[in-house]
N, C-alpha and C positions, 0 to 999 in steps of 0.2 A: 281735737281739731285735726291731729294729724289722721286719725282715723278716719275722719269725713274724707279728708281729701283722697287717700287710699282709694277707700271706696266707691269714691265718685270717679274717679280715674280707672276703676277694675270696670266699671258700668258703661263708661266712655269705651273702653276698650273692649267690652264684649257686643256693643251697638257697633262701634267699626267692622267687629268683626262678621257680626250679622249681615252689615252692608254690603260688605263685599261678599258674601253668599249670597245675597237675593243678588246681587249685578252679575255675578257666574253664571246662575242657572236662568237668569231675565237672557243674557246673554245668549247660552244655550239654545232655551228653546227658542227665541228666534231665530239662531239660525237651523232647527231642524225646521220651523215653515217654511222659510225661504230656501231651503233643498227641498222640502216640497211643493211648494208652489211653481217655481223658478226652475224647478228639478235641474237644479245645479248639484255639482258633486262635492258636498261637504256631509261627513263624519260625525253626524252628532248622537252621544252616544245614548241608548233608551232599554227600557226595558220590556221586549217582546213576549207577552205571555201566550203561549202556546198548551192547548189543551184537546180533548174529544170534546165533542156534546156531553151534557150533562156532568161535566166532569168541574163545573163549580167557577170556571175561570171568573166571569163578568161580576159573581158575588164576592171573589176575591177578591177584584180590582175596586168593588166596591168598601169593601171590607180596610181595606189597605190606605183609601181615601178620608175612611171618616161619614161618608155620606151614602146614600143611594142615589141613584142616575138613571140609570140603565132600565130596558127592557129583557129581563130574563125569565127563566122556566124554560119547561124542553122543550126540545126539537130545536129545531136553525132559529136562533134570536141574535145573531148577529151576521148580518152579511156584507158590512166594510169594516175595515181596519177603525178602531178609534184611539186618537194619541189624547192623551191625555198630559197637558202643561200643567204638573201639581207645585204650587210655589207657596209654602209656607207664610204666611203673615197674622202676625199675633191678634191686627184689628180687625179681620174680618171674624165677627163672630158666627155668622151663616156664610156658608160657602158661595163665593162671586164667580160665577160661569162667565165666560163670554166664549161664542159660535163664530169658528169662521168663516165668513158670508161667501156661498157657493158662486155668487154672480163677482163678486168683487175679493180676490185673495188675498189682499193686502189690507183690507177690514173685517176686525173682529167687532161682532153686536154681542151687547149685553143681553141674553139669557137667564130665563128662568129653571131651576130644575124642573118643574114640568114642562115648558117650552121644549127643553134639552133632550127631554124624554120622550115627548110627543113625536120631535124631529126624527129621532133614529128609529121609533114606531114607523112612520111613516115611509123613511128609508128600505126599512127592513119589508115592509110590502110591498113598495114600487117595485123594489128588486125582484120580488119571489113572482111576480108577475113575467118577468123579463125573461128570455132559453138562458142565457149563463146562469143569471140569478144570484151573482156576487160580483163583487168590483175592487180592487184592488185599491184606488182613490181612499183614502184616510180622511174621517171626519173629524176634526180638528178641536180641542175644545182647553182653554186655558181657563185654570181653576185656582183660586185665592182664597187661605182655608185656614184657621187656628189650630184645628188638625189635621191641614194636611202635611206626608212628607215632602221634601224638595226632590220629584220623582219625575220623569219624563216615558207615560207608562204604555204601550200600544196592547189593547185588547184585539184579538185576532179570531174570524168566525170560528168555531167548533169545528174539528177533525169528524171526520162520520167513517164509518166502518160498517158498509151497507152487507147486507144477504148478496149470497153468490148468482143467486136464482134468474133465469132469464127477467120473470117480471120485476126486478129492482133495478132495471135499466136505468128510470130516471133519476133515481136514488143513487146510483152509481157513478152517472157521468156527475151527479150533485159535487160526492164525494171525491172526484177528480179532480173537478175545478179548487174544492177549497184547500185540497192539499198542494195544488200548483200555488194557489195563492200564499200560503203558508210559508212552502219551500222559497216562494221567491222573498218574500221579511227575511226568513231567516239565512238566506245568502248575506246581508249587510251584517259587514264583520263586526263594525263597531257595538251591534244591539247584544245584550245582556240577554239569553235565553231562559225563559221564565217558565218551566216542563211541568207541566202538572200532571200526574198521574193519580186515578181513583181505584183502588187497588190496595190487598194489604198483603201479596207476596210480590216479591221483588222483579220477581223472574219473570214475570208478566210484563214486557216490556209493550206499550200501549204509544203513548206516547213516543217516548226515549226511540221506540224504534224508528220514527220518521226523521227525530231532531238527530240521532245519532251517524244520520244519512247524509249532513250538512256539518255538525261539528261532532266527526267522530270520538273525540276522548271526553266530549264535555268540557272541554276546557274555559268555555263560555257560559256555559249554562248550569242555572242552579234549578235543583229538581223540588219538587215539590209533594208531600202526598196530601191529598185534600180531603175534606170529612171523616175529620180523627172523630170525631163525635161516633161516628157509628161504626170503626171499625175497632174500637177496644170491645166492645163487649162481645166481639166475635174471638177473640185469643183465649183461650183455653189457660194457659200456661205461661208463668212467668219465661221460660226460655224463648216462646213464640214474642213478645212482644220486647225481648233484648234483641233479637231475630232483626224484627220491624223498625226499631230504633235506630240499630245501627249494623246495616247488613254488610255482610263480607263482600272481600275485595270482587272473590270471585263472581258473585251477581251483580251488585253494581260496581261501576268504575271509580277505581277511588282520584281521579283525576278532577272530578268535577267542583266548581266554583263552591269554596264551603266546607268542602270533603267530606258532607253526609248530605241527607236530605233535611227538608227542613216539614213539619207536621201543623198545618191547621186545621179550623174548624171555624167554620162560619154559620152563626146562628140563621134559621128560614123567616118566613116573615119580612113584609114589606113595613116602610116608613108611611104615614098616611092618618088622615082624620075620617075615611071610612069605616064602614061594619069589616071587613073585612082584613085589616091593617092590626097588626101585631104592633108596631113601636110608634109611638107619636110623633116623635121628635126623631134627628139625628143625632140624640144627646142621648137618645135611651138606646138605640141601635148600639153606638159605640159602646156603651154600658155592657149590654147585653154579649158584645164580642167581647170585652174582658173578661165575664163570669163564665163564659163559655170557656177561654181559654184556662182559667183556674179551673175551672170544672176537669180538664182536661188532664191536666197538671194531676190531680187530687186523684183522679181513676186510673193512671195509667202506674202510681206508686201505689195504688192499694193491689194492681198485678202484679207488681213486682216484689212488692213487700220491701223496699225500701226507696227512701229518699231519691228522685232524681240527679245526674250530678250536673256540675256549672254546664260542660260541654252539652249532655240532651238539653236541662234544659233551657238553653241558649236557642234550640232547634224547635222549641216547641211554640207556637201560637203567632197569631198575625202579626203582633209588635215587634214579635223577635225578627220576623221575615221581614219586615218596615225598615228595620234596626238597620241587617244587614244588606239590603239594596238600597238604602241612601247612602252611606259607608264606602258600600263596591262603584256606586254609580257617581260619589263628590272623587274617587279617587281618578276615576276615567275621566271627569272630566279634569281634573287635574292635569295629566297625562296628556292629554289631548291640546292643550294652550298651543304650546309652539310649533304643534304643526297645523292648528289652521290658521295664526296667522300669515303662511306664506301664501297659502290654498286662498286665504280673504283677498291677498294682492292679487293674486293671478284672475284671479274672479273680477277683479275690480279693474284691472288690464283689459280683459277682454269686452266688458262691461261697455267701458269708457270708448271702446276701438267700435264695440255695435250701433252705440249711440252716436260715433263721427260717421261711419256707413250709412244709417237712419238719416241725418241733417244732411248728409253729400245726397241723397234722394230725393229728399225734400227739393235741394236747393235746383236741381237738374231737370223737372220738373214742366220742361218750357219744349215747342214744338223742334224747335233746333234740334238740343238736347236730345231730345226723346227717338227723332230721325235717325240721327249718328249711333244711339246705343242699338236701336232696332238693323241697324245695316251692319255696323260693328259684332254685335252677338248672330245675324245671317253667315257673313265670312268665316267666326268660330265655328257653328253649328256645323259648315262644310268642312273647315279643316277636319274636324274629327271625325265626320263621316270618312273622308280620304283614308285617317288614318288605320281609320278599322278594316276597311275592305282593305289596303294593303299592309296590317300586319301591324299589333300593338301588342305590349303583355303590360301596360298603364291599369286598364280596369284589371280587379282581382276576380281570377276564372273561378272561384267559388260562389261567387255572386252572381254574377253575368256569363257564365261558360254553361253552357249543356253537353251531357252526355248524348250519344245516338239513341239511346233510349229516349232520354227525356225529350230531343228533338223529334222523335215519331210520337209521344203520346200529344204533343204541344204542337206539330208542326202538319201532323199526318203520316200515315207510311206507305211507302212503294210495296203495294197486296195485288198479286196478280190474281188470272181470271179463277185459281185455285185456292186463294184467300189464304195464299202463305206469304210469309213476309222470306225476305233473305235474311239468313243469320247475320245478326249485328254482330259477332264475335270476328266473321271472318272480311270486315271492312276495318281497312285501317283507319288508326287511333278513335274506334268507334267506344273507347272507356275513357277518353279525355273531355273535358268540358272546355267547348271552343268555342267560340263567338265571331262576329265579323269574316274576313275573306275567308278563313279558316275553316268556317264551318262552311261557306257557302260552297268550298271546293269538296270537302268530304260528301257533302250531301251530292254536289253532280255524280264523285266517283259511286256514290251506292245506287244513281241511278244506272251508271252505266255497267256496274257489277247485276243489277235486277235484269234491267233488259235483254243486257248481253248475253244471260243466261238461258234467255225464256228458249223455248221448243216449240215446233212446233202444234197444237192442240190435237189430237187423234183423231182420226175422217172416220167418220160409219159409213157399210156400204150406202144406206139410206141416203145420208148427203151426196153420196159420188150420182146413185138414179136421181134424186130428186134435181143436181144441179145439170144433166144434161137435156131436159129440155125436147124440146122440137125446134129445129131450123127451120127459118120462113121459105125455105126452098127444096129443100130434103128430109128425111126421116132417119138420116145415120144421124150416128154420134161425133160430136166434137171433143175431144177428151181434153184439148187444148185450152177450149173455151172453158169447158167444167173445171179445168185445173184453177184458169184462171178465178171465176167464178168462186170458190173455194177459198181461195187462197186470201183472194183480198176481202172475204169477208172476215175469215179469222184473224187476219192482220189487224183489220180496223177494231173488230170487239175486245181485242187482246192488246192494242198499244193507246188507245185514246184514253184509258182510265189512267194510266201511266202519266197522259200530257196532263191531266187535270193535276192527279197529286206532284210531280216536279215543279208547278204553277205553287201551291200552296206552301209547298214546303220551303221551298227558295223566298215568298214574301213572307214567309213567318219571320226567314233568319234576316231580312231588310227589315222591318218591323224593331224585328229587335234593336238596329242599330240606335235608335232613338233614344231610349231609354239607356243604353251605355255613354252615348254622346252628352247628355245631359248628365249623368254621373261625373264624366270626363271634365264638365263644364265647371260644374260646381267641387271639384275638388281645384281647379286650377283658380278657381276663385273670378269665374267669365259668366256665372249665369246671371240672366236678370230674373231675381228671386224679386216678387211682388209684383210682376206683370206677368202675372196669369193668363189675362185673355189674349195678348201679344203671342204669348206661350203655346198658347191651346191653339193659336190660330196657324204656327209654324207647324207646328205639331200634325195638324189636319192636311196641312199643304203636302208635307212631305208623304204621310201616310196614303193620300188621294193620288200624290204623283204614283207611289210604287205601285196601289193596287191599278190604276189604268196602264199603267206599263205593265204589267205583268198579265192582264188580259190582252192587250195589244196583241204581246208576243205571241200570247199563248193561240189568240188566233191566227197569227201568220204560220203558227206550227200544225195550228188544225186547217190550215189550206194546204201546207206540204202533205200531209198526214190523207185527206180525202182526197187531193192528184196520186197519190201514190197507192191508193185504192181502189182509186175510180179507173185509170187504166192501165195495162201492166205496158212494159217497153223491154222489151227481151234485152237489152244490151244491159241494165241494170240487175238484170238474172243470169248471165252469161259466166259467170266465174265459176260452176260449177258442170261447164259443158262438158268436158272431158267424164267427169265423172257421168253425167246421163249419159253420153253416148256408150259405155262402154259397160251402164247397166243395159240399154236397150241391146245393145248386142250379146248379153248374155239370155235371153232370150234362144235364140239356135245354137247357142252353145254346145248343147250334147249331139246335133246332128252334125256339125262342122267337124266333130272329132271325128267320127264315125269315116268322115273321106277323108281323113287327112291324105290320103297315098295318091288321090284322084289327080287327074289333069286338071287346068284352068278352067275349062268348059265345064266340068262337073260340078266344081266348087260354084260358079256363078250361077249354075241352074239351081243349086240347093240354097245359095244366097237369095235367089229370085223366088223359088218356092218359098224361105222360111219371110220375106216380107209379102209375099200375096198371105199367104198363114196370119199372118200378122195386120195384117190390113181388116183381113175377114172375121178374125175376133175383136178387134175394135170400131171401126169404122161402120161397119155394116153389121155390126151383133149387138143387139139392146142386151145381150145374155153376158151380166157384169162375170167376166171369167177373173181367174187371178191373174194372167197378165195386165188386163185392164187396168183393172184396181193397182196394180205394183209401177204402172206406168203413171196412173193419175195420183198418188201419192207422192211419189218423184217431184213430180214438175209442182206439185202442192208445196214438198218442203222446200224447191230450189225456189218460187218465187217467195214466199214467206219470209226466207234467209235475208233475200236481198231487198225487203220492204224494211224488217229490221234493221237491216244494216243501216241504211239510206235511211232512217226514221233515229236512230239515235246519232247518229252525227250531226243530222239538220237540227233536230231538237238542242242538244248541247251548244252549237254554233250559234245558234238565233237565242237562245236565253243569254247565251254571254254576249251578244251584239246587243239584243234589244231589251234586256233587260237589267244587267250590269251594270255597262258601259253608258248609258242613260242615267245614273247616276252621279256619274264623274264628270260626263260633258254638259248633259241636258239641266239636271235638276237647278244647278245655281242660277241658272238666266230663268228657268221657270219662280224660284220662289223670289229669284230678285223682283219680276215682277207683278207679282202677288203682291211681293210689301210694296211698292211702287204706288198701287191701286188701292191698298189699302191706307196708305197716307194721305191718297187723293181723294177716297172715300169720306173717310170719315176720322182724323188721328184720337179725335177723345174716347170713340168707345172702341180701336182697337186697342190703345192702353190702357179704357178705365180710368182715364187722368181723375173724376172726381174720386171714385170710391178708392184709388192709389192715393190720393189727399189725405180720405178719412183713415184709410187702415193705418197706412207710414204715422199719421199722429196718434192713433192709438197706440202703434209699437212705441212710438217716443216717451209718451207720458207711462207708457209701462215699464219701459227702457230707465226710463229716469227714477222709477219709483223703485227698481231694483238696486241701481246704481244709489242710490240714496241710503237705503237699507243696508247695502254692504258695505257704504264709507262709515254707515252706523255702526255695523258692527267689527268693522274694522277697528275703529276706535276702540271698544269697550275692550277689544280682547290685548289689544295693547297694552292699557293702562290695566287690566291682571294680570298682562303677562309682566309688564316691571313691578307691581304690587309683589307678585309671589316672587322675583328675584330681590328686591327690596328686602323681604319676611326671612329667604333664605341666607342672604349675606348677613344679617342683622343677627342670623341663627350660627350662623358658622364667627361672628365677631363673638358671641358670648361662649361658643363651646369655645376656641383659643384662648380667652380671657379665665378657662377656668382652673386653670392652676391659680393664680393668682388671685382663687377667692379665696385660698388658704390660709393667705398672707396677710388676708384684712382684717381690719375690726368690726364685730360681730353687727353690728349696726347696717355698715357698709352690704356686710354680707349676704346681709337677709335684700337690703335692695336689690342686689346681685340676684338673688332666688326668683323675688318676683319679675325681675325685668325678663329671665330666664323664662319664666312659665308663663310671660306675658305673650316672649315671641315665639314656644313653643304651640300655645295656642292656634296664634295667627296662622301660625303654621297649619297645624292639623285642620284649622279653618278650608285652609285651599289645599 
């Protein structure tokens, strides 16, 4: 009798303890859906397998299940992640799939293995149709299985390692993509790295060399070699496959999870009642990988000529690898209890705080309301405009800041009529990334470093004959008029492409301030997030106000720009008078020396002589002599100088008057009464009042359906987490008690043993 009772007590306590393992890893994988669905930031730990094409992964993960699933064979048969929720239970004697439903996250449908198979078939060719042709999205699939282990396992597409060859281009960016995808699973610290390598020398790093890129010692990852089946009969010698068993420090790391690799062998052949189908059943599949792995066993000790020992073969066969990643993966989660559930609170904090924001929207909802927050978020939207044109470092300049480069490949560049730009090295802080008034000052200074600089363009004689012409009265030349004539044409071809690009470049950096202001908004916690069309409609107002200001300008500068071309006004060119006259007077220079010693009267007759001289080869000589030419060049660069001059000060004046400062005075009365008209319009559809109905309830009942889930799992991880303080204090009361089991009577003692390995158990349970 006392027997019975024992017994039914060791039964009771191993069904407890069962319990509370399915509620861990029920636990578990709920919350890895809910970080991915929700993509919330919770730790749940899994096991990533990571492999090449061909390299066996999908029939492992099959292999390791108990069942088939999957679509495999070579080339790309997997192109999403698949997690896999393996949850041990005795009654399921065929494996119970459920899919979860891509329109609804929070519902999983019951699945058939072909369904299941079908799905990812189809998956896998939507994709290959698609330019990336992978996707990072996780097909989700929770599975209930009399052999399954308690495994949380993600299948990840095949690694490729295309030809170098121009023609493997598309096969290359393939292999890009999946190894992006790859690297980025294997950044989450929490996942178990599962490295397979096909391969039967060490040193051949395949794999390992990408994972070892992400966890350089291994310290996560357990390696794997795959199709032992057909690389024993390649070793030659028993030393080659002591070699293969267990390789030295110096080839692989002896840091890795395990501290060796571990060796299987998955039999081919699919599950099926076709002509074509090797095993009938999943009963005979599983079969057929046991005999395999005794197969394995048996060949690798007839290379050796003796006995495997406990350590290899602990390494050897898919059980043993089952073994040790439910093992590694109950103890992580073990580990892992007390810190998610602060992570559950904080989640459940925030949760609860979106869901009061959600119902404060709902509830505001009315034309009053809706008035006040649209005039309310106007006066923001200007603050922060203010703020930027005079000077913030709130937004962070690696987001929102441009360098002088990036502002000319984005903005346009000042290319003069020789299609050079001015060195961006010798404009100040043109290697800072600025934004707002900031930038829109560096950018006037590079205009006025461009312009300032220009020259003026080189005269051929051909231009000097062709611009003088015939007088409607005479047949001399004008050299005044040709100067003129010359001059403001080169002015006008040479600075008008200048007013266009300082026009674009200055409304790229007003352009920009929007999208910083809206940063600004939403970080202070002022945007109205869900009024979109509200949004879009500010959005328009302000963008339409800058680009007609910034044509406005630009045209009052192309009327400055075409008077200052159209006729010249000598008092605007006069600043360099002294210098002409006292080039034109070196003209008789050499004959003035000549009398220096003469009287007055001689000196004026030779003054008189050198301008009738002078008269006669200009004036009445079509014969372009070099004086001519040296005189009409002159008066070419003196007017040109002073077109420039008077061309970059008006321009720099009139953009900061009429295109600046139009933002600071003019914009707010403009968009104030834009919203004005727009309320008087029409207020439901420029807020969308219905479709802001339907979305805000849909965030709600999605809001709530989260919030639900995390008070769920909030709970569960609770009651493990005092379950396993409970197991531990109950364990440390019987180690203190155990001196005193020396003392007792053999009776007492032996109760002492079992109570001992009852809560040991429990223990190793969690």
């Amino acid at each position: 009798m006392e027997k019975d009772s024992t017994k039914d007590a060791n039964s009771n306590n191993r069904e407890s303890q069962m319990e509370g393992q399915w509620g861990l890893y029920e636990a578990y994988n709920e919350l890895h859906g809910l970080a991915q669905e929700f993509e919330t930031p919770f730790d749940a730990p899994a096991v990533l397998v990571v492999g090449h094409q061909t390299d066996g992964k999908s029939a492992l993960v099959e292999a390791l299940m108990g069942f088939q699933f999957n679509h495999v064979g070579g080339g790309t048969k997997t192109r999403r992640p698949i997690t896999l929720h393996m949850k041990y239970n005795p009654d399921c004697h065929s494996p119970l799939c459920y899919l979860l439903a891509e329109s609804d996250p929070s519902v999983f449908q019951e699945k058939s293995l072909q369904e299941i198979q079908a799905y990812i078939e189809a998956e896998n060719m939507r994709l290959e149709q698609e330019p990336y042709q992978f996707s990072s999205k996780e097909i989700i699939i929770r599975i209930k299985y009399k052999y399954c282990p308690n495994l949380t396992i993600i299948d990840t597409p095949g690694l490729i390692a295309p030809a170098p060859a121009r023609k493997n281009r598309s096969l290359q960016a393939q292999a890009h993509a999946v190894e992006s995808l790859v690297r980025a699973k294997m950044q989450h610290k929490e996942f178990i790295i599962l490295c397979l390598e096909d391969c039967n020398d060490w040193s051949n790093a395949t794999t390992r060399r990408i994972v070892m890129q992400i966890d350089p010692e291994l310290s996560r990852t357990v390696v794997v070699s795959t199709k032992l089946d057909t690389k024993i009969p390649q070793f030659a010698r028993a030393s080659d496959v002591d070699v293969f068993l267990s390789p030295p420090a110096c080839t692989l790391d002896g840091f890795m999870l395990g501290g060796s690799p571990f060796f299987t062998s998955v039999p081919s052949g699919r599950v099926g009642t076709g002509h074509e189908s090797v095993y009938r059943s999943n009963d005979d599949f599983k079969q057929a990988i046991y005999l395999r792995e005794m197969e394995d066993v048996t060949a690798l000790e007839e290379k050796l000529g003796r006995s495997l020992s406990t350590q290899e073969r602990s390494r050897i066969g898919v059980s043993s690898l089952r073994l040790f990643l439910e093992e590694l993966l109950q103890k992580r989660y073990m580990d892992s209890v007390p810190m998610i559930i602060p992570l559950l609170e904080k989640e459940y904090r925030s949760t609860t705080r979106k869901l009061s924001e959600i119902n404060l929207e709902l509830s505001s909802l009315d034309v009053v309301k809706l008035k006040e927050k649209g005039k309310a978020f106007h006066d923001l939207f200007l603050t922060k405009l203010s703020l930027l044109l005079k000077g913030t470092v709130v937004a962070p300049p690696d987001k929102f800041g441009e360098t002088l480069q990036d502002e000319r490949v984005n903005g346009g560049a000042f290319i003069g009529s020789d299609g050079l730009q001015f060195p961006h090295k010798l404009i100040p802080n043109a290697g800072m990334r600025l934004y707002g008034g900031a930038q829109y000052y560096r950018a006037m200074a590079e205009f006025r470093f461009a312009v300032g600089g220009i020259k003026c363009p080189p005269i051929t004689r051909e231009e000097i004959v062709n611009a003088c012409g015939v007088e409607d009265i005479h047949d001399g030349t004008n050299y005044s008029r040709t100067s003129c004539v010359i001059a403001v044409a080169k002015a006008r071809d040479t600075f008008e492409p200048f007013l266009h690009q300082l026009g674009n470049r200055l409304l790229h950096i007003l352009k920009r301030l929007l999208p910083i202001s809206v940063y600004l908004l939403q970080k202070d916690g002022e945007y109205l997030s869900g009024h979109e069309v509200f949004l879009k409609r500010v959005a328009s107002a302000f963008n339409n106000f800058a680009e007609s200001t910034e044509r406005s300008c630009r045209e009052k500068c192309m009327d400055d720009l075409t008077s200052t071309t159209r006729y010249v006004t000598w008092s605007l060119h006069n600043k360099n008078r002294a210098g002409l006259r006292q080039f034109l007077d070196s003209f008789g220079g050499s004959e003035q020396s000549t009398v220096g010693g003469n009287d007055s009267n001689s000196s004026i007759q030779t003054t008189e002589t050198r301008l009738a001289d002078l008269l006669d080869s200009t004036l009445w000589n079509r014969r372009l002599a070099p004086s001519s030419e040296r005189i009409v060049y002159a008066l070419v660069q003196q007017i040109f100088h002073g077109i420039r001059e008077y061309f970059l000060a008006s321009a720099e004046l009139k953009f900061n008057c009429f295109l600046l400062m139009p933002v600071v005075d003019k914009l707010p009365a403009l968009l104030r009464e834009d919203l004005e008209s727009a309320f008087e319009d029409d207020l439901d559809n420029v807020f969308d009042i219905t479709n802001l109905h339907h979305s805000l309830g849909q965030r709600k009942r999605e809001t709530e359906i989260e919030l639900k889930r995390i008070q769920r799992l909030r709970e569960k991880f609770r009651q493990i987490h005092e379950q396993l303080n409970s197991n531990r204090a109950m364990l440390r009361a019987v180690r203190n008690n155990h001196h005193a089991c020396h003392h007792v009577r053999p009776s007492s003692k032996h109760k002492y043993i079992n109570i001992q390995e009852s809560c040991c158990g429990l223990l190793s349970t969690f």
